[in-house]
CHARMM-style PDB file with segment names, atoms N, HN, CA, C and O in Angstrom:
ATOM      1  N   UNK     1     112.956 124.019 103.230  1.00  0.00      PROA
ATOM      2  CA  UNK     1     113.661 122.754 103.177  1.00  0.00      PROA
ATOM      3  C   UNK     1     112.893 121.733 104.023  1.00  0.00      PROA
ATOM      4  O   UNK     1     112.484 122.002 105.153  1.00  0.00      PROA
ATOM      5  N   UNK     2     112.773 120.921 103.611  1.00  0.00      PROA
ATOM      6  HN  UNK     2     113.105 120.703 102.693  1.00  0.00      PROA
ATOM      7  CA  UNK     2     111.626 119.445 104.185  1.00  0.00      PROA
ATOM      8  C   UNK     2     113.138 118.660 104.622  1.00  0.00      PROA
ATOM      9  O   UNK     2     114.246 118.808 104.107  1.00  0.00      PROA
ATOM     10  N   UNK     3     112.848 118.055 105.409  1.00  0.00      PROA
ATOM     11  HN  UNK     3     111.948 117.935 105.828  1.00  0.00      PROA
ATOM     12  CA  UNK     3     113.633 117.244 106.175  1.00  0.00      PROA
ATOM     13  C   UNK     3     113.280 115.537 106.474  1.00  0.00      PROA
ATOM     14  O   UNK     3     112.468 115.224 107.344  1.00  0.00      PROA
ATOM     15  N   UNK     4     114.039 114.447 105.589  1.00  0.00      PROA
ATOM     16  HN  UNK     4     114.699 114.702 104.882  1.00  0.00      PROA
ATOM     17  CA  UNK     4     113.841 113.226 105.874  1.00  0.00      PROA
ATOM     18  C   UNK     4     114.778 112.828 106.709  1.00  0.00      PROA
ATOM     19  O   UNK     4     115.883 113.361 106.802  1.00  0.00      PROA
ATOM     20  N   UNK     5     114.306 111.671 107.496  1.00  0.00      PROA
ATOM     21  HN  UNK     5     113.407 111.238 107.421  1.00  0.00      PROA
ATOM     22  CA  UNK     5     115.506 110.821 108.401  1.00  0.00      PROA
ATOM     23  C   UNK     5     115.230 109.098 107.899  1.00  0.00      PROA
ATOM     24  O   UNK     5     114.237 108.439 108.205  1.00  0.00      PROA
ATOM     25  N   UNK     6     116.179 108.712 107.219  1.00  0.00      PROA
ATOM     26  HN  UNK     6     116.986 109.248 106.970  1.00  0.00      PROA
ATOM     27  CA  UNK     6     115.703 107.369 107.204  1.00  0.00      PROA
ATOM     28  C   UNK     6     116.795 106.421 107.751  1.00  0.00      PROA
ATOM     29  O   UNK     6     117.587 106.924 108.549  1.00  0.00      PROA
ATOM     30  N   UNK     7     116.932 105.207 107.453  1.00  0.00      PROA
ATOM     31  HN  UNK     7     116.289 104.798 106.805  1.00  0.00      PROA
ATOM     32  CA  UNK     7     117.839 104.158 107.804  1.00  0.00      PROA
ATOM     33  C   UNK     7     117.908 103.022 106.165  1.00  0.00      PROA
ATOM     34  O   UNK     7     116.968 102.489 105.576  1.00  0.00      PROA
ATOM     35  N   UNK     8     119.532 102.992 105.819  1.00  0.00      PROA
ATOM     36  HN  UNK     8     120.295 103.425 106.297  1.00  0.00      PROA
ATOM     37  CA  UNK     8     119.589 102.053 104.913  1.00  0.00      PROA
ATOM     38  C   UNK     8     120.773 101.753 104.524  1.00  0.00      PROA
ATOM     39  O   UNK     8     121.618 102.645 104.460  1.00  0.00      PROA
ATOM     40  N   UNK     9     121.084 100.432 104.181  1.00  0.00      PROA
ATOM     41  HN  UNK     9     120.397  99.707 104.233  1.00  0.00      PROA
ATOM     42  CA  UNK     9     122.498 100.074 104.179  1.00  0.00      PROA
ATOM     43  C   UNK     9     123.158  99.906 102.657  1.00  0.00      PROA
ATOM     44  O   UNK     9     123.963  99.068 102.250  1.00  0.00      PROA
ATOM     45  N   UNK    10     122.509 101.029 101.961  1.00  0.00      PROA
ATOM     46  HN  UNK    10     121.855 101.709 102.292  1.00  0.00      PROA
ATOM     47  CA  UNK    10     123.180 101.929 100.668  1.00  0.00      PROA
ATOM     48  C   UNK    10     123.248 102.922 100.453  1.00  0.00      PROA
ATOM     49  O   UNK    10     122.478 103.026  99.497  1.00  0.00      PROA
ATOM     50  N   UNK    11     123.608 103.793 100.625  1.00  0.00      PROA
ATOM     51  HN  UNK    11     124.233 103.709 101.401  1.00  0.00      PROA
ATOM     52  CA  UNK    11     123.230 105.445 100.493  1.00  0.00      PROA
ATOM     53  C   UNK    11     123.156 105.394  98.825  1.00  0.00      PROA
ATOM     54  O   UNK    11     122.102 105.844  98.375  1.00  0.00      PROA
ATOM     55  N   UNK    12     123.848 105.049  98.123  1.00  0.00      PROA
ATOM     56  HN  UNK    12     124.704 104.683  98.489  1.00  0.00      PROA
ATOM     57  CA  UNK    12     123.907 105.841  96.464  1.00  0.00      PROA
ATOM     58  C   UNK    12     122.585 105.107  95.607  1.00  0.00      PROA
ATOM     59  O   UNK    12     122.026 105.507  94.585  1.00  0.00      PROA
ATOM     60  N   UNK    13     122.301 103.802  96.487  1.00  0.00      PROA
ATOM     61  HN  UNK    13     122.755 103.477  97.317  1.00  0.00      PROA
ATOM     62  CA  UNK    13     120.993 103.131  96.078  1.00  0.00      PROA
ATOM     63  C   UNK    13     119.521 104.230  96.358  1.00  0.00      PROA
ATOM     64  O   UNK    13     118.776 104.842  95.594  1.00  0.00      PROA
ATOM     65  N   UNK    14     119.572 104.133  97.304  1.00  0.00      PROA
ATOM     66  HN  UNK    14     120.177 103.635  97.925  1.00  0.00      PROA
ATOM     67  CA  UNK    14     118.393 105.093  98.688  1.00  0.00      PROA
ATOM     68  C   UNK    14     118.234 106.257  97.894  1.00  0.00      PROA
ATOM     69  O   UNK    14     117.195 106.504  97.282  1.00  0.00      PROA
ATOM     70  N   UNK    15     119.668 107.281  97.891  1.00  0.00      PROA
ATOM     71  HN  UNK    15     120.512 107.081  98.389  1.00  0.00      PROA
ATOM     72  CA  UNK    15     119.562 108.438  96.761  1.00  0.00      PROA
ATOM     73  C   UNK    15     118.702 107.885  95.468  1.00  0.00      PROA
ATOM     74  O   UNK    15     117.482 108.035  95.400  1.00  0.00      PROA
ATOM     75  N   UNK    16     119.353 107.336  94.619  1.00  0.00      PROA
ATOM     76  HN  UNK    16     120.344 107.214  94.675  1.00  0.00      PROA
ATOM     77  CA  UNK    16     118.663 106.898  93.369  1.00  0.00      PROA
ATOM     78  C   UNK    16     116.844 106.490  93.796  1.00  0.00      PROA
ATOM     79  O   UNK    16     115.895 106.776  93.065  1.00  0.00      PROA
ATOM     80  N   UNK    17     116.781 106.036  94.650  1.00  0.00      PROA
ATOM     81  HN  UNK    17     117.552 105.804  95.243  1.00  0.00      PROA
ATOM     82  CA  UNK    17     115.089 105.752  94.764  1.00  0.00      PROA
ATOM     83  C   UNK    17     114.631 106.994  94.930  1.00  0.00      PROA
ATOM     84  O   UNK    17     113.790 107.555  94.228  1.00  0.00      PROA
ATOM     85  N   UNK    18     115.224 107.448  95.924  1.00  0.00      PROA
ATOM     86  HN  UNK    18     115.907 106.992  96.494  1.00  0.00      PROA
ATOM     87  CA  UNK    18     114.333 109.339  96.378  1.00  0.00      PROA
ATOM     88  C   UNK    18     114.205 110.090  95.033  1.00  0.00      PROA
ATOM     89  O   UNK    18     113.138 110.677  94.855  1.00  0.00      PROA
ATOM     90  N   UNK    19     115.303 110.165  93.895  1.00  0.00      PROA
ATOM     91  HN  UNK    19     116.170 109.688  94.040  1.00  0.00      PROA
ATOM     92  CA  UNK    19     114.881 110.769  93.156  1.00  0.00      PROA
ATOM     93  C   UNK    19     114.162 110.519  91.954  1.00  0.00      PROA
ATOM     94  O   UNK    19     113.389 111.316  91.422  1.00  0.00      PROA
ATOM     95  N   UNK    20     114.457 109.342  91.538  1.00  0.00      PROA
ATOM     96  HN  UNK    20     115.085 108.694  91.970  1.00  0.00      PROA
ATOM     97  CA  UNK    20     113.201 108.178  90.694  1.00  0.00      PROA
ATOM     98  C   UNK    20     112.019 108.123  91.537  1.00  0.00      PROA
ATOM     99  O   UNK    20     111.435 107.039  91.544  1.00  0.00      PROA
ATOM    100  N   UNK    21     111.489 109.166  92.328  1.00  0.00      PROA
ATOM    101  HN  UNK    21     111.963 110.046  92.322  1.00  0.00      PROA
ATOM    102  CA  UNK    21     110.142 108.635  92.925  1.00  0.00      PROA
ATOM    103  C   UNK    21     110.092 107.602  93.166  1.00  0.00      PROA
ATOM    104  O   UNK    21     108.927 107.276  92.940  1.00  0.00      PROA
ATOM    105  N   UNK    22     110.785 106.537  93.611  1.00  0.00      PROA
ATOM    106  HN  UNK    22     111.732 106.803  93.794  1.00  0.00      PROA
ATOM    107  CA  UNK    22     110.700 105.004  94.248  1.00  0.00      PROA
ATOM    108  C   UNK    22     110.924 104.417  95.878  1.00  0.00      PROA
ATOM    109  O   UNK    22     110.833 103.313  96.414  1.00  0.00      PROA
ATOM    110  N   UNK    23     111.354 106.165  96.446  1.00  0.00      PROA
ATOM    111  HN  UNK    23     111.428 107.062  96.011  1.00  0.00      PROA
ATOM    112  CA  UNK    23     111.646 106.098  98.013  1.00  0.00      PROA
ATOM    113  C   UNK    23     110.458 106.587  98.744  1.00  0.00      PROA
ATOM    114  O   UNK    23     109.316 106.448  98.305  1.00  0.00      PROA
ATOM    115  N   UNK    24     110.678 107.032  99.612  1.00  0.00      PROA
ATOM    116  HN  UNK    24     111.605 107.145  99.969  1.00  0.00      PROA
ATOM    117  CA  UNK    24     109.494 106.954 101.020  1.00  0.00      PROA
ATOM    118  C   UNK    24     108.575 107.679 100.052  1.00  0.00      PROA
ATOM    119  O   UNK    24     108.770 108.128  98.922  1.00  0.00      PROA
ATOM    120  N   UNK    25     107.540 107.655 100.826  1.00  0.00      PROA
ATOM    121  HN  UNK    25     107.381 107.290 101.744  1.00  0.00      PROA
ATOM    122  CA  UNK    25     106.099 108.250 100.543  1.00  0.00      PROA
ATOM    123  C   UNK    25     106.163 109.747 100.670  1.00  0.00      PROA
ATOM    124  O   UNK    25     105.675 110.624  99.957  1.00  0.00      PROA
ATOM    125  N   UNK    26     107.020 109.823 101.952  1.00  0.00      PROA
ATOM    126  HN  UNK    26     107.417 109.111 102.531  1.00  0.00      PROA
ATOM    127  CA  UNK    26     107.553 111.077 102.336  1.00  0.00      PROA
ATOM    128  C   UNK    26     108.343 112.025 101.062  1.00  0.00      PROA
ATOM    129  O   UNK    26     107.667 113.009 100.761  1.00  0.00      PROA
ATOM    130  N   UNK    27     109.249 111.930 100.516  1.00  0.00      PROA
ATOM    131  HN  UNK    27     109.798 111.130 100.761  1.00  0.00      PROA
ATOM    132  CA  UNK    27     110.290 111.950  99.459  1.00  0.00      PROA
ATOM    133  C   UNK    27     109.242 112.485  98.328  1.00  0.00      PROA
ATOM    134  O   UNK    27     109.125 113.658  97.973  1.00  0.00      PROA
ATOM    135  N   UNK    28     108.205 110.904  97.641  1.00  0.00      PROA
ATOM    136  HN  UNK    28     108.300 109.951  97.929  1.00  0.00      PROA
ATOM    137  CA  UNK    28     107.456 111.509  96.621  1.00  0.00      PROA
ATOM    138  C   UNK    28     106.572 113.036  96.724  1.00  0.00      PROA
ATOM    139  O   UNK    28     106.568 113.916  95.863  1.00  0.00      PROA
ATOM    140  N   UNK    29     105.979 113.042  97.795  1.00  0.00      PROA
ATOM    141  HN  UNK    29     105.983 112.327  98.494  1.00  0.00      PROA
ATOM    142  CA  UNK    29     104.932 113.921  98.128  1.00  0.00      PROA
ATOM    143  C   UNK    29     105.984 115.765  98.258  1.00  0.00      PROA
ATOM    144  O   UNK    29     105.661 116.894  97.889  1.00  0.00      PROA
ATOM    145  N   UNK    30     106.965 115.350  98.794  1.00  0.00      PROA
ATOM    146  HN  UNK    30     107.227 114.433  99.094  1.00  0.00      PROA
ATOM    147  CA  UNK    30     107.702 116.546  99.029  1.00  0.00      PROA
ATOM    148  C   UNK    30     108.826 116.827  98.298  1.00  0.00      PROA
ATOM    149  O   UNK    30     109.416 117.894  98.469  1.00  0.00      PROA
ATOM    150  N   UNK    31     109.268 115.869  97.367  1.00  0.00      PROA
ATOM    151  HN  UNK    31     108.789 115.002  97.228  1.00  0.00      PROA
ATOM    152  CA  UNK    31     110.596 116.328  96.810  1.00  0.00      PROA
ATOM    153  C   UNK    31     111.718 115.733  97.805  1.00  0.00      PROA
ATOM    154  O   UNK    31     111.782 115.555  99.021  1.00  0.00      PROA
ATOM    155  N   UNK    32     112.663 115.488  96.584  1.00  0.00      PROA
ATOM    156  HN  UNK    32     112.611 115.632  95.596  1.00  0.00      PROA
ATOM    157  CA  UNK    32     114.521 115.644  96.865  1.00  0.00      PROA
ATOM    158  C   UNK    32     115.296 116.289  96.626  1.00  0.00      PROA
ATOM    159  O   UNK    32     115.263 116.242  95.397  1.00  0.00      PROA
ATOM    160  N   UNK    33     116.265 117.105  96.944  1.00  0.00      PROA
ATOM    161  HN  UNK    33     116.292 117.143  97.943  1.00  0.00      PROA
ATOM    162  CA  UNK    33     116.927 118.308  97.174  1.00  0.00      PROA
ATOM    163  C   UNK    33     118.205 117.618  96.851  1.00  0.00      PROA
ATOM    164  O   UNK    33     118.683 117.273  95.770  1.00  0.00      PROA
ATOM    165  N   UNK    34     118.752 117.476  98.421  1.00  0.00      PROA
ATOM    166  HN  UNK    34     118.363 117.756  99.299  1.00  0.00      PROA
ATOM    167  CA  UNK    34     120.019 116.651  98.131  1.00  0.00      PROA
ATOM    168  C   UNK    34     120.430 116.151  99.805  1.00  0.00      PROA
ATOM    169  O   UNK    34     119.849 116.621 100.783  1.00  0.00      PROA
ATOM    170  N   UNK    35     121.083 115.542  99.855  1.00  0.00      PROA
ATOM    171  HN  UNK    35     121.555 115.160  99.061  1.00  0.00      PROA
ATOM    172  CA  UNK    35     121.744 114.873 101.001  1.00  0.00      PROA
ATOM    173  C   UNK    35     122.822 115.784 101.741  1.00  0.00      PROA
ATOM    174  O   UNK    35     123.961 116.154 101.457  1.00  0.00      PROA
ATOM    175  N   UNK    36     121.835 116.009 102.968  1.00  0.00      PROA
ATOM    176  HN  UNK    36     120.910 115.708 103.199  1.00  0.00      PROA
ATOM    177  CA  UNK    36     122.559 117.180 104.240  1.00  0.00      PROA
ATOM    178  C   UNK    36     123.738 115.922 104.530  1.00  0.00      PROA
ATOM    179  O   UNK    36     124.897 115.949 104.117  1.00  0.00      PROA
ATOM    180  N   UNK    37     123.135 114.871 105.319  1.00  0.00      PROA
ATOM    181  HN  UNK    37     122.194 114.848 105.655  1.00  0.00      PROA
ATOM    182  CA  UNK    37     124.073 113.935 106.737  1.00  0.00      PROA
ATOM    183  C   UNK    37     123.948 112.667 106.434  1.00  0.00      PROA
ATOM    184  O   UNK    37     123.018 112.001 105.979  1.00  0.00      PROA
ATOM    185  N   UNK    38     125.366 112.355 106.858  1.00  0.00      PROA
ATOM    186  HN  UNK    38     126.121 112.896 107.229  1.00  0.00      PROA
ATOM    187  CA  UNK    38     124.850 110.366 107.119  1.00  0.00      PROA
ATOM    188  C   UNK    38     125.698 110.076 108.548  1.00  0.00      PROA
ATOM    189  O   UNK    38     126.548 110.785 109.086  1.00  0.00      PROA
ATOM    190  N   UNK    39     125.293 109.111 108.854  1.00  0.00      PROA
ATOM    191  HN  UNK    39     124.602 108.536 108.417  1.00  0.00      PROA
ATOM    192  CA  UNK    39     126.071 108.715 109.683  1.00  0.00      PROA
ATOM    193  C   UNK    39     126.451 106.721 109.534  1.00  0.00      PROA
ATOM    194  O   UNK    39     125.833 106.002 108.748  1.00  0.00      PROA
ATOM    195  N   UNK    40     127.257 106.349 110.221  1.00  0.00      PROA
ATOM    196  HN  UNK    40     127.759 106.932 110.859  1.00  0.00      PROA
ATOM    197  CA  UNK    40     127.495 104.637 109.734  1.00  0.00      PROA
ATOM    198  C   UNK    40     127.535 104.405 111.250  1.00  0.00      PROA
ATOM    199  O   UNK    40     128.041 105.029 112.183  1.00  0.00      PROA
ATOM    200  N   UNK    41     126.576 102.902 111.120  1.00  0.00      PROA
ATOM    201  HN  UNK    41     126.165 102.395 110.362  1.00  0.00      PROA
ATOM    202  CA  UNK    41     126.336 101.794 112.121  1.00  0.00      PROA
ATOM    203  C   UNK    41     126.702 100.950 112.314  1.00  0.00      PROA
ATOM    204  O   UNK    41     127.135 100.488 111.259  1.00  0.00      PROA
ATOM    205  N   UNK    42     126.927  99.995 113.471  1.00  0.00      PROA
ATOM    206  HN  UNK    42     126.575 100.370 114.329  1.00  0.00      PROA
ATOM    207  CA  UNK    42     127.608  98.511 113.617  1.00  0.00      PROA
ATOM    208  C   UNK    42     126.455  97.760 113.420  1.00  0.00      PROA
ATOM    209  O   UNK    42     126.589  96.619 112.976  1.00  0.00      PROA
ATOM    210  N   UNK    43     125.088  98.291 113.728  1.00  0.00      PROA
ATOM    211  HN  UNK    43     124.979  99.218 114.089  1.00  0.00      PROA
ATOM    212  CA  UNK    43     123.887  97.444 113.636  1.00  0.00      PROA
ATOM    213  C   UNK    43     122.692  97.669 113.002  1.00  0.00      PROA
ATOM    214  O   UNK    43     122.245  98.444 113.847  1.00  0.00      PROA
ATOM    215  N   UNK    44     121.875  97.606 112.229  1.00  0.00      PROA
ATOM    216  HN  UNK    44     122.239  96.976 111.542  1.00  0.00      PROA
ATOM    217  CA  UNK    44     120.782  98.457 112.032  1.00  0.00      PROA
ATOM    218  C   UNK    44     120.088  98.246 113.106  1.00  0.00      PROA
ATOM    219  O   UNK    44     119.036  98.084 112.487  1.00  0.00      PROA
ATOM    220  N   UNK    45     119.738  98.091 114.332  1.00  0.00      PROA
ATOM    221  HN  UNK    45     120.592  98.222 114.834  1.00  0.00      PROA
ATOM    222  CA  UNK    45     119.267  98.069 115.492  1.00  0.00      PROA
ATOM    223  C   UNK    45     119.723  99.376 115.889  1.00  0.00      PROA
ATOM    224  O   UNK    45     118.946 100.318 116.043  1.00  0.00      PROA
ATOM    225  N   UNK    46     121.415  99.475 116.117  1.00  0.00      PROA
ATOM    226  HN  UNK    46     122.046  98.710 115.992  1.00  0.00      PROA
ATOM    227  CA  UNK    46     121.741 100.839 116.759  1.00  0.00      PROA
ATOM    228  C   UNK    46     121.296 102.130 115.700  1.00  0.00      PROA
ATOM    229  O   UNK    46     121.077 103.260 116.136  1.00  0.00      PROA
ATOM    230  N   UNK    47     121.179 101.696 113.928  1.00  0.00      PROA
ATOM    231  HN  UNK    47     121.357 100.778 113.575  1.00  0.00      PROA
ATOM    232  CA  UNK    47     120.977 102.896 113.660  1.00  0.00      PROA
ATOM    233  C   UNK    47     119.433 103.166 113.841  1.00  0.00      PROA
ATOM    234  O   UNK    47     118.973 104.307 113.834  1.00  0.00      PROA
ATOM    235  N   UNK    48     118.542 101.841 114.029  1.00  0.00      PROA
ATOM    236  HN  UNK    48     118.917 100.914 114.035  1.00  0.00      PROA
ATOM    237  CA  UNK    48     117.020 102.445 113.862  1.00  0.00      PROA
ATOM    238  C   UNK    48     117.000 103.200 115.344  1.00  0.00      PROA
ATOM    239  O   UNK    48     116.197 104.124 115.476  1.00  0.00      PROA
ATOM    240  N   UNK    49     117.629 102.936 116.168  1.00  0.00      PROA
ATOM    241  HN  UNK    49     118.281 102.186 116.061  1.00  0.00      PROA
ATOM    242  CA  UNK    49     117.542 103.671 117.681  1.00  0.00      PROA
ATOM    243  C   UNK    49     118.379 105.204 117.256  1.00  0.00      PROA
ATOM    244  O   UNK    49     117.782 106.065 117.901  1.00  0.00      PROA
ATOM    245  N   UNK    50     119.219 105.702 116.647  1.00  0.00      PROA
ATOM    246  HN  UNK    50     119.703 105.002 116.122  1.00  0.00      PROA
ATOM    247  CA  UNK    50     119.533 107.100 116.476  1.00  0.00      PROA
ATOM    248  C   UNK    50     118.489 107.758 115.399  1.00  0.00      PROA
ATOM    249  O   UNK    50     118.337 108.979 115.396  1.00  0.00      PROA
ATOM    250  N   UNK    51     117.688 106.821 114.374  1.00  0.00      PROA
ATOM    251  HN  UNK    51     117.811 105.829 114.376  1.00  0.00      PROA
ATOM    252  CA  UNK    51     116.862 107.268 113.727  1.00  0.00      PROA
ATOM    253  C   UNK    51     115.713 107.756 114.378  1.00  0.00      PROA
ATOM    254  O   UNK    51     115.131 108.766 113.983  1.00  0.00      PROA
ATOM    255  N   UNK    52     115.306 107.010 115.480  1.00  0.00      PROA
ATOM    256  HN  UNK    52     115.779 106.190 115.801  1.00  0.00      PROA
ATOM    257  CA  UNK    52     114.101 107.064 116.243  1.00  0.00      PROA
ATOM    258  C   UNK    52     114.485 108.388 117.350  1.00  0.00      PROA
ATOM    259  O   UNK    52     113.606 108.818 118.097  1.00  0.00      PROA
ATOM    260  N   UNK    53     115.704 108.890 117.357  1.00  0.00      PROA
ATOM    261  HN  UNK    53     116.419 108.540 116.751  1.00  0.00      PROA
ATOM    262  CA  UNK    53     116.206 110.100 118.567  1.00  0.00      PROA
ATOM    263  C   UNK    53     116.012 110.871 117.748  1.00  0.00      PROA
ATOM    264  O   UNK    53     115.170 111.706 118.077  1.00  0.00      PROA
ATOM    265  N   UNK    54     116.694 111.064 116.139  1.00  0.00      PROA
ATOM    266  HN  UNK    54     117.378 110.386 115.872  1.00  0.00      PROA
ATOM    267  CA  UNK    54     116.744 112.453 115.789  1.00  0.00      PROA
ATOM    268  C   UNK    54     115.209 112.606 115.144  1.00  0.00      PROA
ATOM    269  O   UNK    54     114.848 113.682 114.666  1.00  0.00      PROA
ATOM    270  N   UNK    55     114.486 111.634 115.169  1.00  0.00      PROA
ATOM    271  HN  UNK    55     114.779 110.760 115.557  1.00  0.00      PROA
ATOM    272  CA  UNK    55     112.944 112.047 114.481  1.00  0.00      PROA
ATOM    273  C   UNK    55     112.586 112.921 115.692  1.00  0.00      PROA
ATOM    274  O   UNK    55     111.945 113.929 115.394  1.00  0.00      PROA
ATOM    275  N   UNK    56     112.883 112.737 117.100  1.00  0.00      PROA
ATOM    276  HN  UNK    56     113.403 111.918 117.343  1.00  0.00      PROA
ATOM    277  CA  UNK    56     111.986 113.386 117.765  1.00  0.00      PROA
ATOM    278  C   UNK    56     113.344 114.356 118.263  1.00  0.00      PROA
ATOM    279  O   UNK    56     113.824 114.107 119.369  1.00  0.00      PROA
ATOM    280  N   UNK    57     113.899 115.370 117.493  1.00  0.00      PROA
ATOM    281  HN  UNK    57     113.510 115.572 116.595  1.00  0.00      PROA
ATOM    282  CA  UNK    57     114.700 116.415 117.732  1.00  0.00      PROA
ATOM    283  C   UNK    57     113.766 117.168 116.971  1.00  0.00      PROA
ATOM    284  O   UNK    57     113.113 116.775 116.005  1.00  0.00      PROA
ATOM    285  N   UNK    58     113.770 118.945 117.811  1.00  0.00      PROA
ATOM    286  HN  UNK    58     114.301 119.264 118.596  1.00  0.00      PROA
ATOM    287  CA  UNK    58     113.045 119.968 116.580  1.00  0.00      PROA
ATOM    288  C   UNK    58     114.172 120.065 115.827  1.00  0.00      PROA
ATOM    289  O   UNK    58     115.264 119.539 116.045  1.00  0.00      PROA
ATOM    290  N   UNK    59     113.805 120.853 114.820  1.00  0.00      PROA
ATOM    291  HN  UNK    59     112.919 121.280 114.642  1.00  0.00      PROA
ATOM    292  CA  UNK    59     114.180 121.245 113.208  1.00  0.00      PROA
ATOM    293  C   UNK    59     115.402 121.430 113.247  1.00  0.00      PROA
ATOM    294  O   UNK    59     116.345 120.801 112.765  1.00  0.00      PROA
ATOM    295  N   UNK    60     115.311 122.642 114.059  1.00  0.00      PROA
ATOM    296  HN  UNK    60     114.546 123.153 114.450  1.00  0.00      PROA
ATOM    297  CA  UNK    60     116.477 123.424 114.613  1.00  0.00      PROA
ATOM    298  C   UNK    60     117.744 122.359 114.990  1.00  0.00      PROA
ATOM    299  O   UNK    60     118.672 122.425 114.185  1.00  0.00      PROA
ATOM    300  N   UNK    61     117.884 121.575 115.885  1.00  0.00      PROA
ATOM    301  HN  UNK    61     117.130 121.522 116.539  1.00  0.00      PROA
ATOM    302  CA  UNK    61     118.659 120.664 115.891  1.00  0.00      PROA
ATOM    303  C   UNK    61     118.684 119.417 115.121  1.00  0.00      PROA
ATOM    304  O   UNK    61     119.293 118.487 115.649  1.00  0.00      PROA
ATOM    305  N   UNK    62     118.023 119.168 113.726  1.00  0.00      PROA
ATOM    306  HN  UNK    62     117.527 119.924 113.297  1.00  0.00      PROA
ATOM    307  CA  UNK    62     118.180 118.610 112.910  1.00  0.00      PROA
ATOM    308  C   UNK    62     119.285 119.334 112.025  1.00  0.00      PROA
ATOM    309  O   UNK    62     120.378 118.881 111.687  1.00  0.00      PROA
ATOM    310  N   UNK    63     118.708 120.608 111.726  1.00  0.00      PROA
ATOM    311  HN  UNK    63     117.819 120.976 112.000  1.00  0.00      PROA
ATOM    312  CA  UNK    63     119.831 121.198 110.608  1.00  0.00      PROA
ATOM    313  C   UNK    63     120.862 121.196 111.102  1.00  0.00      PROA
ATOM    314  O   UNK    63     121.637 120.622 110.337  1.00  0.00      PROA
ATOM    315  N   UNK    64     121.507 121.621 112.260  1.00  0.00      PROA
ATOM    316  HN  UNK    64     120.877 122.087 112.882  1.00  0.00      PROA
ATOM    317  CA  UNK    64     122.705 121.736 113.041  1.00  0.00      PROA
ATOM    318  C   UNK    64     123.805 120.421 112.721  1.00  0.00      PROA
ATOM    319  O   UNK    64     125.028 120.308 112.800  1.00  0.00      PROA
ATOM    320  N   UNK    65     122.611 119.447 112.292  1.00  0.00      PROA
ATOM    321  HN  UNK    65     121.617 119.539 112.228  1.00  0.00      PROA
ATOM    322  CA  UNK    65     123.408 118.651 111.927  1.00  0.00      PROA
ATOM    323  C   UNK    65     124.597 118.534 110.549  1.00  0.00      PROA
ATOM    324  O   UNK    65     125.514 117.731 110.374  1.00  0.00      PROA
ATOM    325  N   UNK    66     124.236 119.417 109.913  1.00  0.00      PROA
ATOM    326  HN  UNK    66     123.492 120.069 110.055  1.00  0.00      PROA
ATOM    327  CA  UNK    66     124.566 119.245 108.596  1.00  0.00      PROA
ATOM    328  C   UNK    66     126.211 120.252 108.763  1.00  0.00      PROA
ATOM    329  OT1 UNK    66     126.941 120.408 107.785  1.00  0.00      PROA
TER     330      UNK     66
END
């Protein structure tokens, strides 16, 4: 299982790009599976700052998330 973290203020849009090959670079090269987690923000400031924490969590406490 490959693991993305992104930030975006559509999820059912974002989905639809990841699997039309139209989302991250990341996504094309590795595949889409399906959607572990989301979480909702007051800011995209506060979410690019939890995006930027769980990129630098190992694996292990990525999945935990789900």
């Amino acid at each position: 299982m490959v693991i993305y973290t992104g930030v975006t203020d559509d999820v059912q849009r974002r989905l639809e790009e990841h699997r039309t090959s139209q989302g991250s670079k990341h996504t094309r090269e590795h595949g889409f599976e399906k959607l572990l987690y989301t979480e909702k923000h007051k800011t995209r400031s506060k979410a690019r700052g939890r995006e930027k924490q769980i990129k630098g969590w190992r694996r292990e406490k990525k999945v935990n998330l789900s």
